[in-house]
C-alpha positions as CSV (number, residue, x, y, z in Angstrom):
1,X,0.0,0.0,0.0
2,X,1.5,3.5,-1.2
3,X,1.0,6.1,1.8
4,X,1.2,9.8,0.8
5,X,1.4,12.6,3.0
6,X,-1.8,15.0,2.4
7,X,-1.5,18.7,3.0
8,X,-5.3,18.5,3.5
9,X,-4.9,16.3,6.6
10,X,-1.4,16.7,7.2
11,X,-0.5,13.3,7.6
12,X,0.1,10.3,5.9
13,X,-2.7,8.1,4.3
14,X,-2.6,5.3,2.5
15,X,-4.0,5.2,-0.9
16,X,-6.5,4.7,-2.7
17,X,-7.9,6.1,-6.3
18,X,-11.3,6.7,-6.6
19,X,-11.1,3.8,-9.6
20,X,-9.0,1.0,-8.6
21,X,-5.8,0.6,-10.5
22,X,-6.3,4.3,-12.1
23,X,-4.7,7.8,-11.1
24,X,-6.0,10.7,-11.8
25,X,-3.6,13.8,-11.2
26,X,-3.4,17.3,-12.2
27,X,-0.4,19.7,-11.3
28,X,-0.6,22.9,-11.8
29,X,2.8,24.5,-14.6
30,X,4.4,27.0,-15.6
31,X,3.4,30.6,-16.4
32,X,5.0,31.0,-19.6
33,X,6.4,34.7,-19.5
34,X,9.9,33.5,-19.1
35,X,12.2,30.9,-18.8
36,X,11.5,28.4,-16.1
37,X,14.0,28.4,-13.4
38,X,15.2,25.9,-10.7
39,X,12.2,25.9,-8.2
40,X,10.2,24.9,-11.6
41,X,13.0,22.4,-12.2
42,X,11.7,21.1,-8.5
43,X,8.5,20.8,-8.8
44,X,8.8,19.0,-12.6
45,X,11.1,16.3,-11.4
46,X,9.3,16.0,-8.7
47,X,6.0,15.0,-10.4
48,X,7.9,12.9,-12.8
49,X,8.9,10.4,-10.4
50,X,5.5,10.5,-8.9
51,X,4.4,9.4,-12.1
52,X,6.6,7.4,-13.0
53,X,6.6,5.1,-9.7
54,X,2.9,4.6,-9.4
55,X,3.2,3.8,-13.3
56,X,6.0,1.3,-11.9
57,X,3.7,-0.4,-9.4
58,X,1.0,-0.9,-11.7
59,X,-1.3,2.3,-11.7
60,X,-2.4,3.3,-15.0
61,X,-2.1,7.2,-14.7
62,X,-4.0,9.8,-16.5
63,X,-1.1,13.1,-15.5
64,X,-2.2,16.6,-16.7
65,X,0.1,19.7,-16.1
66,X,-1.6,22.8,-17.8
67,X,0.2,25.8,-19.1
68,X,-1.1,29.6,-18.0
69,X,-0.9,31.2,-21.3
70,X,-3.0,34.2,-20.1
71,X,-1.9,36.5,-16.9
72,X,-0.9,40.3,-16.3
73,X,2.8,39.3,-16.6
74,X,2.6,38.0,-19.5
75,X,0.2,40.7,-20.7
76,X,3.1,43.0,-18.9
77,X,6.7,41.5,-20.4
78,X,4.9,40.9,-24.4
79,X,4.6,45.1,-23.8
80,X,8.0,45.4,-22.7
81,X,9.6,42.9,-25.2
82,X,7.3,44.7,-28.1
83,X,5.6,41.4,-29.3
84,X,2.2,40.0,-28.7
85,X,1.2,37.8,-26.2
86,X,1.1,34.4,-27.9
87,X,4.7,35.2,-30.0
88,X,6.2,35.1,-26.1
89,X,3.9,32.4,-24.9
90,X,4.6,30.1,-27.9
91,X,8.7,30.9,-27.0
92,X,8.3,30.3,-23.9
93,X,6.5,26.9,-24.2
94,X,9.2,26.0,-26.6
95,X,11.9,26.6,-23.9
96,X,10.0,24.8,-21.6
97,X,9.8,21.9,-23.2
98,X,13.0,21.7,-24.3
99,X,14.5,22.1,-20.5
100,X,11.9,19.3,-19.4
101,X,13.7,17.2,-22.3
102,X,17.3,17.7,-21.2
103,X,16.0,16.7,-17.4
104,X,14.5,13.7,-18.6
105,X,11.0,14.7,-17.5
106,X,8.6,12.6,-19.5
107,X,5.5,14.7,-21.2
108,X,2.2,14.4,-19.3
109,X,-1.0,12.9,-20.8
110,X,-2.3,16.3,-21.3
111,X,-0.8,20.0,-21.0
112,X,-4.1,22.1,-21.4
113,X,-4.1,26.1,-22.3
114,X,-6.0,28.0,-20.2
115,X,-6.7,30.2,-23.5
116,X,-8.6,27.1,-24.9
117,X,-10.2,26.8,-22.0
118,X,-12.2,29.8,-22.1
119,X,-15.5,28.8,-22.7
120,X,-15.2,26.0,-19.6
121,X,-14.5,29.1,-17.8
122,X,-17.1,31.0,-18.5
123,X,-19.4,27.9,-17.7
124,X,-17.8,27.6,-14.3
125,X,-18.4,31.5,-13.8
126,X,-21.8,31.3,-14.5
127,X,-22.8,28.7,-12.1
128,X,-21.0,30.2,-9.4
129,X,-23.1,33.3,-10.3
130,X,-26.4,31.3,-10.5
131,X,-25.5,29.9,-7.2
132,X,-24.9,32.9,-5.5
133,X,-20.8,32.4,-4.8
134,X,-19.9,35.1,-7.4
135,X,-21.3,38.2,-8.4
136,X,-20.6,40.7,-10.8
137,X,-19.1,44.1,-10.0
138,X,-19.9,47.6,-11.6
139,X,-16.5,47.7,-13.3
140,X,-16.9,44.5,-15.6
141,X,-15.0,42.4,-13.0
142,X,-16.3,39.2,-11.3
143,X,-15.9,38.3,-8.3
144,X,-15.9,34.9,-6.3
145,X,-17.5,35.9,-2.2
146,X,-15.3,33.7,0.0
147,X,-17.7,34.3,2.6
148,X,-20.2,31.8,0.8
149,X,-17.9,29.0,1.2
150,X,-17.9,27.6,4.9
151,X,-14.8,25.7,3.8
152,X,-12.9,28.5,2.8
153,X,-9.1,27.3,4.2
154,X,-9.2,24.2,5.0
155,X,-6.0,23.8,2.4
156,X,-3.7,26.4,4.0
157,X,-5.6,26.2,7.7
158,X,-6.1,30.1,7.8
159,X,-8.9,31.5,9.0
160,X,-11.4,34.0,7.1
161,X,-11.4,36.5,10.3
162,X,-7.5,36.5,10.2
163,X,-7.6,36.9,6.4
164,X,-10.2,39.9,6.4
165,X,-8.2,41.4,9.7
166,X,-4.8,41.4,7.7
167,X,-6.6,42.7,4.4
168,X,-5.3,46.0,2.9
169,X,-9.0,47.5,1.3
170,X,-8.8,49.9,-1.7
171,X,-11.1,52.0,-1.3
172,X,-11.9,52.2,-5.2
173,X,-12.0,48.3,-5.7
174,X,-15.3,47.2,-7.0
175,X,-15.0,43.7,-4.8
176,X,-17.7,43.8,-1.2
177,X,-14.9,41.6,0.5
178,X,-10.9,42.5,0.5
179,X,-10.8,39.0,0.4
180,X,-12.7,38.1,-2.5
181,X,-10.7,37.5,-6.1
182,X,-11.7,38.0,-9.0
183,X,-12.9,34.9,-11.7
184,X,-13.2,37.5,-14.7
185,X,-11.0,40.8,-15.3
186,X,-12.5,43.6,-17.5
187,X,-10.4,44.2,-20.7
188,X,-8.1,47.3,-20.3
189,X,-8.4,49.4,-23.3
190,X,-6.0,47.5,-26.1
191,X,-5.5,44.7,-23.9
192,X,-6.7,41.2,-25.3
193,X,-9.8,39.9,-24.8
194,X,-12.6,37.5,-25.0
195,X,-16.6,38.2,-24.7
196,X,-18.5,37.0,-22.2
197,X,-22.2,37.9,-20.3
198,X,-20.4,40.7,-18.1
199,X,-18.4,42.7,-21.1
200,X,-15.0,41.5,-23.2
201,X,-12.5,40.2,-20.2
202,X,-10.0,37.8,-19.4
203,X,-10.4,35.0,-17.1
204,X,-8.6,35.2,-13.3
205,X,-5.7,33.0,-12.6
206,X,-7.3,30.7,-9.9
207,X,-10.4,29.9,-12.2
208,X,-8.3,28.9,-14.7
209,X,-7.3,25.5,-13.1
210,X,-10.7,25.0,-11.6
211,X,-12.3,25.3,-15.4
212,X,-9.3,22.5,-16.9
213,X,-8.6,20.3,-14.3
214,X,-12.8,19.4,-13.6
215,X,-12.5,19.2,-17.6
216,X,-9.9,16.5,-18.3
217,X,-10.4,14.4,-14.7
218,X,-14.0,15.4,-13.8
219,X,-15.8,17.2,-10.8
220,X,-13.4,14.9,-8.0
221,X,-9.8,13.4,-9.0
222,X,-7.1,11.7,-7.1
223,X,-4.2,13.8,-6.7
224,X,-3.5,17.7,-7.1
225,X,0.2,19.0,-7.0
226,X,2.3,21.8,-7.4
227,X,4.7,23.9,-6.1
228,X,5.0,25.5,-2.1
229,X,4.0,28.8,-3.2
230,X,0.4,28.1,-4.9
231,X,-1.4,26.4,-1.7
232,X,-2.2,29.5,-0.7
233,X,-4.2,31.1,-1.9
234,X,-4.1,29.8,-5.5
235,X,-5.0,26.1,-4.4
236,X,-7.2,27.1,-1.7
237,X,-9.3,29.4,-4.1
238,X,-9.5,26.6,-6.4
239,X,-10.9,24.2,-3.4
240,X,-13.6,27.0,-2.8
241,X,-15.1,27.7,-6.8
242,X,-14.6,24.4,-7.5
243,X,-16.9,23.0,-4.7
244,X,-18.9,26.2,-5.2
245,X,-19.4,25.2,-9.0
246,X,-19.9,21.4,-8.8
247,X,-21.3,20.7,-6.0
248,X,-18.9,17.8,-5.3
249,X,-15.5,17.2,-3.4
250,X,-12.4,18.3,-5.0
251,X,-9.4,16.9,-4.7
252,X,-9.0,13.7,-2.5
253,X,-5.1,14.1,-2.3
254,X,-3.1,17.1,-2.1
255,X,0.9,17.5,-2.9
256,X,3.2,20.5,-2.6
257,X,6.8,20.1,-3.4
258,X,9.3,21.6,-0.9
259,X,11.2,24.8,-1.6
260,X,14.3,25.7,-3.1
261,X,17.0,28.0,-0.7
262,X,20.4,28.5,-2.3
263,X,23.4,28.7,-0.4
264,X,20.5,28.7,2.6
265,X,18.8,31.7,1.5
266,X,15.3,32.3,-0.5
267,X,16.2,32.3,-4.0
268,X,15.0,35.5,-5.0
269,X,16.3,38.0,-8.3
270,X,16.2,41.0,-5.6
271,X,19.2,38.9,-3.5
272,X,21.2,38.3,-7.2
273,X,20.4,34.5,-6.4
274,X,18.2,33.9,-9.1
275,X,18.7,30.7,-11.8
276,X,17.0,29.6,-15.0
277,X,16.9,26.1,-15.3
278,X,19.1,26.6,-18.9
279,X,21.7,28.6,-16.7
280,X,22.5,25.4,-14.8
281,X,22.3,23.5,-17.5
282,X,25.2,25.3,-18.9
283,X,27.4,24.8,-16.1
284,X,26.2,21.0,-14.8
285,X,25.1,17.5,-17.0
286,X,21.7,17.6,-17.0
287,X,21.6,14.1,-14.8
288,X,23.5,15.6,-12.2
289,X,21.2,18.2,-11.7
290,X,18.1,15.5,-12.0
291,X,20.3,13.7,-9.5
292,X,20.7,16.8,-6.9
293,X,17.0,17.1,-7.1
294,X,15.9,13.5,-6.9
295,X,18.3,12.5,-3.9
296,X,16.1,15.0,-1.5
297,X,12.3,14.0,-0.4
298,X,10.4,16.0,-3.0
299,X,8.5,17.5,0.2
300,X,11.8,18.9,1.9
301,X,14.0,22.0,1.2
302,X,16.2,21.6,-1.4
303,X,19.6,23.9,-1.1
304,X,21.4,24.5,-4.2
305,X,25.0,25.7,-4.1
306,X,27.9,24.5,-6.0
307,X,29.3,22.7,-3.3
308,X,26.0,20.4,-3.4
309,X,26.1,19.9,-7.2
310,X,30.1,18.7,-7.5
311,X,28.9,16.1,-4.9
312,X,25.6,15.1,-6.3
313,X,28.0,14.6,-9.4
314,X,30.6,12.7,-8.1
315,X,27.9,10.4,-6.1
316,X,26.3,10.0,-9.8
317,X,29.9,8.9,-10.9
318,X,29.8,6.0,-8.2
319,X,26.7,4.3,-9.7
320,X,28.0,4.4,-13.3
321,X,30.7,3.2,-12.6
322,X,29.5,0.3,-11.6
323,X,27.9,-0.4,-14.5
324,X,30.6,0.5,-16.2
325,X,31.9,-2.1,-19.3
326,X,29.1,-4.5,-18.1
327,X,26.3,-5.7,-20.4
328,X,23.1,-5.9,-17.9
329,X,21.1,-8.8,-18.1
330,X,17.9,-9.3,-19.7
331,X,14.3,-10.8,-18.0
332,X,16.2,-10.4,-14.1
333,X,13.1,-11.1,-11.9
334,X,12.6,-9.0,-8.7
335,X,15.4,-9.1,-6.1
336,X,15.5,-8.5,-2.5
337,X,16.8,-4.8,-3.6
338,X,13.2,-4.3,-6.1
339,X,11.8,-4.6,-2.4
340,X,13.9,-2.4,-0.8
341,X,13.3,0.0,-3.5
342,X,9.1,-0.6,-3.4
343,X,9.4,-0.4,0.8
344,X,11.3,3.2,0.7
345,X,9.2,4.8,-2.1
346,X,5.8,3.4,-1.1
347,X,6.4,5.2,2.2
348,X,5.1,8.8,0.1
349,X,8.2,8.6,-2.6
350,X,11.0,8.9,-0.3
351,X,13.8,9.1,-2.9
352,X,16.4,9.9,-0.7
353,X,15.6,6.4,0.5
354,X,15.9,5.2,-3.4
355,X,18.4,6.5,-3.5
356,X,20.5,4.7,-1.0
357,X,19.2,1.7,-2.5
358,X,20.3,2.4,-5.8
359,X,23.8,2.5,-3.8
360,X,23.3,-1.1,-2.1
361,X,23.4,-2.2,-5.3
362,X,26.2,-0.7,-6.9
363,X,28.2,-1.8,-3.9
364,X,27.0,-5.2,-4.4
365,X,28.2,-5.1,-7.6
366,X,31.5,-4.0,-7.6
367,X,31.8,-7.1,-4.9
368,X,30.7,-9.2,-7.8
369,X,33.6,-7.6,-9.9
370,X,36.0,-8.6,-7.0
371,X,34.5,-12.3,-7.2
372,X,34.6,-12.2,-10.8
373,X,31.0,-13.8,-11.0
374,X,29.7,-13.0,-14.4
375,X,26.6,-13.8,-14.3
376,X,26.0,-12.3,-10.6
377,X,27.3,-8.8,-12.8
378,X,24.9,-8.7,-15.4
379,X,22.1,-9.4,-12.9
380,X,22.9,-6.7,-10.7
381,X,23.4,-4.5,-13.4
382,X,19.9,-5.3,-14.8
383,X,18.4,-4.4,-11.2
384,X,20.4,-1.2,-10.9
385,X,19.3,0.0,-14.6
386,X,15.6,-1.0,-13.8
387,X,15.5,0.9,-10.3
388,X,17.7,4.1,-11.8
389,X,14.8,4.0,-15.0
390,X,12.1,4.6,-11.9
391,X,13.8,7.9,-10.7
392,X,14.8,9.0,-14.4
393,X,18.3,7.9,-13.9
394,X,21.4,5.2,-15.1
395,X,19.7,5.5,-18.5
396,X,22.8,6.5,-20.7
397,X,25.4,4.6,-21.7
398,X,28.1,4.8,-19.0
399,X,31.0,5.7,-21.8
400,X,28.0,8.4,-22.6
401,X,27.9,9.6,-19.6
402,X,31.7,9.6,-18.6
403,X,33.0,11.2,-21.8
404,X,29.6,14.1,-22.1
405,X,31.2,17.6,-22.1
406,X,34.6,16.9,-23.5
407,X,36.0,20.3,-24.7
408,X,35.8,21.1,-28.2
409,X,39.3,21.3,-29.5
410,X,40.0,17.5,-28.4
411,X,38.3,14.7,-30.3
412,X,37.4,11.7,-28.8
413,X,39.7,10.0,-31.4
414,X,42.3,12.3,-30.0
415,X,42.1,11.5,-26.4
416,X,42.1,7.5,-28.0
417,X,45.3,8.0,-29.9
418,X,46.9,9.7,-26.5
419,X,45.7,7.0,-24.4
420,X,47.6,4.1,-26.8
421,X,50.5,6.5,-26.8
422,X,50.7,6.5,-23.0
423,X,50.4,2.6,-23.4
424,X,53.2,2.1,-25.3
425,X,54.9,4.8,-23.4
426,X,54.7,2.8,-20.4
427,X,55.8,-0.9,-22.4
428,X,59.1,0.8,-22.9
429,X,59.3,2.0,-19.5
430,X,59.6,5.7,-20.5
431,X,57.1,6.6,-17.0
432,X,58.1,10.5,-17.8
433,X,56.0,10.1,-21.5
434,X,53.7,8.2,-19.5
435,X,53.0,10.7,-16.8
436,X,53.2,13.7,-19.1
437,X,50.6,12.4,-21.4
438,X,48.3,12.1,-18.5
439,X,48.9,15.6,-16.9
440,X,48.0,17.1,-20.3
441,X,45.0,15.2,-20.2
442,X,44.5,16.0,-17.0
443,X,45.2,19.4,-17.9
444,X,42.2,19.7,-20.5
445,X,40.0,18.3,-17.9
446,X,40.0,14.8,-18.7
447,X,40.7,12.0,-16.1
448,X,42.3,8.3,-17.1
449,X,41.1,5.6,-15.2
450,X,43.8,2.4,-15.1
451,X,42.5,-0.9,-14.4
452,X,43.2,-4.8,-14.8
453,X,40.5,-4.6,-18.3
454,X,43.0,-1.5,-19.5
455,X,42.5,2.3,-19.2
456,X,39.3,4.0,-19.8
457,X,39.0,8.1,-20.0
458,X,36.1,10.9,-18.5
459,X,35.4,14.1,-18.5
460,X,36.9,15.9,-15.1
């Protein structure tokens, strides 16, 4: 039995979809205004593996991930930049996707626009209105009460006194409640727009995921998800118009992803701390970086520095190695590490766990290398391949992975030829050859490994 910690509850519970055997899970994405940086890079990893396990153990899994294509930044940078709205949305997707690509985060089932959505919105609007949870202001605006909802945060656990208490009230806003948002947003003069029964508007950001999630996975689902920031008050204002609107429980299981701190502080472009996904990318092998996120519960703080990175690296290094020069074997049936594995990530995906596990492995088979039992190799390897493929990891060839990144004036034919002139270097006893070769390698960042099987070569 899988047990995952609900933020509803705040515990653990064990289980169970709504239809046995199937998953239903939506997680809300990216706002596509710019390129999507490291906490994004969190929270997509994060769900991957989700996915990816419960696929594992047998789930058949339904994932949607929408994209906000409409919003006042995006509205605000396409001004800025001097393009329209969908040129930088349909850039910004394409970056997207290509950074999800070089992390090894699969595509979900579905990755709905709210701009297609906008006659589901609408809909949703209109019932809330006919049901007396939303009204329409003077302005054009409409507006979701939060005092009609007797469940308003139960999500986040705040209360609507403390809310209304804290509220700053503008004097010239349309809304009878500080703390009611808004569902539609009259057009500003030039601004795009869509028409609707209260004037030409734009939907609001929270009914946005309301309208697309009850679309693709119905009035309830199994799992919601996203990043620390949005449970309030983005996923508690869902909660409330969604149950408003249908009717009918929401969500049965709620996820957040833990935050990202570097070098221990908020990461934040005011404190100069500030990373794109691509930036990292530029510095660090995409798997390492998949690797520093993985090896950390997806629920804990994550602290990127440099430091962190260099080690998540050199751990990677361990487990390819192991595998490395060994064919794995084929049709390997469970071992007593698949149940290690299954124990540690049915206990709400405890990678760091996996992690360790992946480890056992490796360890066991390097022994197997000492013993020289072949067939006890390949087998290993076949289980370590398998569990790595669950996390997103141990995919590439090891050689692959080992030689990525070499620099550009220095072929891999090159560092070959170099390598075979060391050898014979070293056959006529001329060790200064020998050694020099190796520090100019060395010196180009590329690192000789010397074993019984002969000398293999990676990137430093």
């Amino acid at each position: 039995m899988i047990r995952i910690y609900n933020t509803l509850s705040q515990q653990k519970e064990d289980f169970q979809p709504i239809q046995p055997g199937k998953v239903r899970m939506y997680v809300c994405g990216m706002t596509v205004y710019d390129y999507c940086h490291l906490g994004h890079a969190r929270v997509l990893v994060a769900f991957d593996v989700i996915t990816r396990y419960l696929r594992h153990r047998g789930y058949d899994v339904h994932y949607v991930r929408n994209i906000t294509d409409i919003d006042d930044k995006i509205l605000r940078r396409a001004d800025e930049n001097g393009e329209t709205f969908t040129d930088l949305t349909e850039r910004m997707i394409s970056a997207m996707h290509e950074d999800e690509r070089r992390l090894g985060v699969q595509a979900p089932d579905e990755e709905p626009k709210a701009t297609e959505f906008i006659d589901e919105i609408i809909a949703m609007i209109h019932q809330l209105i006919h049901k007396g949870h939303a009204y329409a202001a003077d302005n054009g605006d409409v507006y979701f009460s939060v005092d009609s909802f007797d469940g308003y945060g139960k999500l986040s656990k705040k209360k609507l006194e403390d809310l209304l208490a804290g509220a700053r009230v503008d004097v010239e806003q349309a809304k009878k409640s500080p703390a009611d948002f808004a569902l539609w947003k009259a057009a500003k003069p030039g601004e795009v727009s869509w028409p609707s029964p209260w004037g030409d508007g734009r939907p609001g950001w929270h009914i946005e995921c309301s309208a697309m999630s009850t679309k693709c996975l119905g009035d309830t689902f199994d799992i919601h998800g996203g990043g620390p920031d949005l449970l309030f008050p983005h996923h508690e204002n869902e909660i409330a118009q969604s149950e408003c609107a249908t009717g009918h429980h929401f969500v049965n299981t709620w996820m957040h992803a833990g935050a990202i701190r570097v070098n221990k502080e908020k990461m934040s472009k005011s404190l100069g701390n500030f990373f794109t996904i691509r930036e990292i990318l530029d510095s660090y092998p995409p798997e390492v970086v998949r690797y520093f996120l993985v090896s950390s519960h997806y629920r804990s703080q994550v602290d990127y520095s440099e430091d962190n990175l260099i080690e998540a690296g050199q751990t990677l290094e361990r487990l390819y190695h192991a595998l490395r020069g060994v064919i794995p074997g084929k049709d390997v049936p469970e071992s007593h590490f698949d149940r290690q594995f299954h124990e540690v990530m049915d206990d709400d995906f405890n990678t760091a766990g996996a992690i360790s596990v992946l480890h056992g492995v490796a360890g066991a088979l390097n022994q197997a290398r000492r013993d020289g039992d072949e067939g006890r190799i390949r087998e290993l390897a076949a289980v370590l391949v398998r569990l790595g493929s669950v996390l997103g990891l141990l995919q590439q060839d090891p050689e692959a992975f080992f030689q990525a990144g070499v620099p550009d004036d220095l072929s891999a034919e090159q560092i070959e030829a170099m390598i075979e002139a060391r050898a014979n270097a070293r056959k006529e006893k001329n060790f200064a050859e020998a050694d020099r070769i190796r520090d100019e390698l060395q010196d180009k960042g590329i690192i000789l490994d010397d074993s019984r099987e002969g000398t293999t070569w990676r990137r430093g």
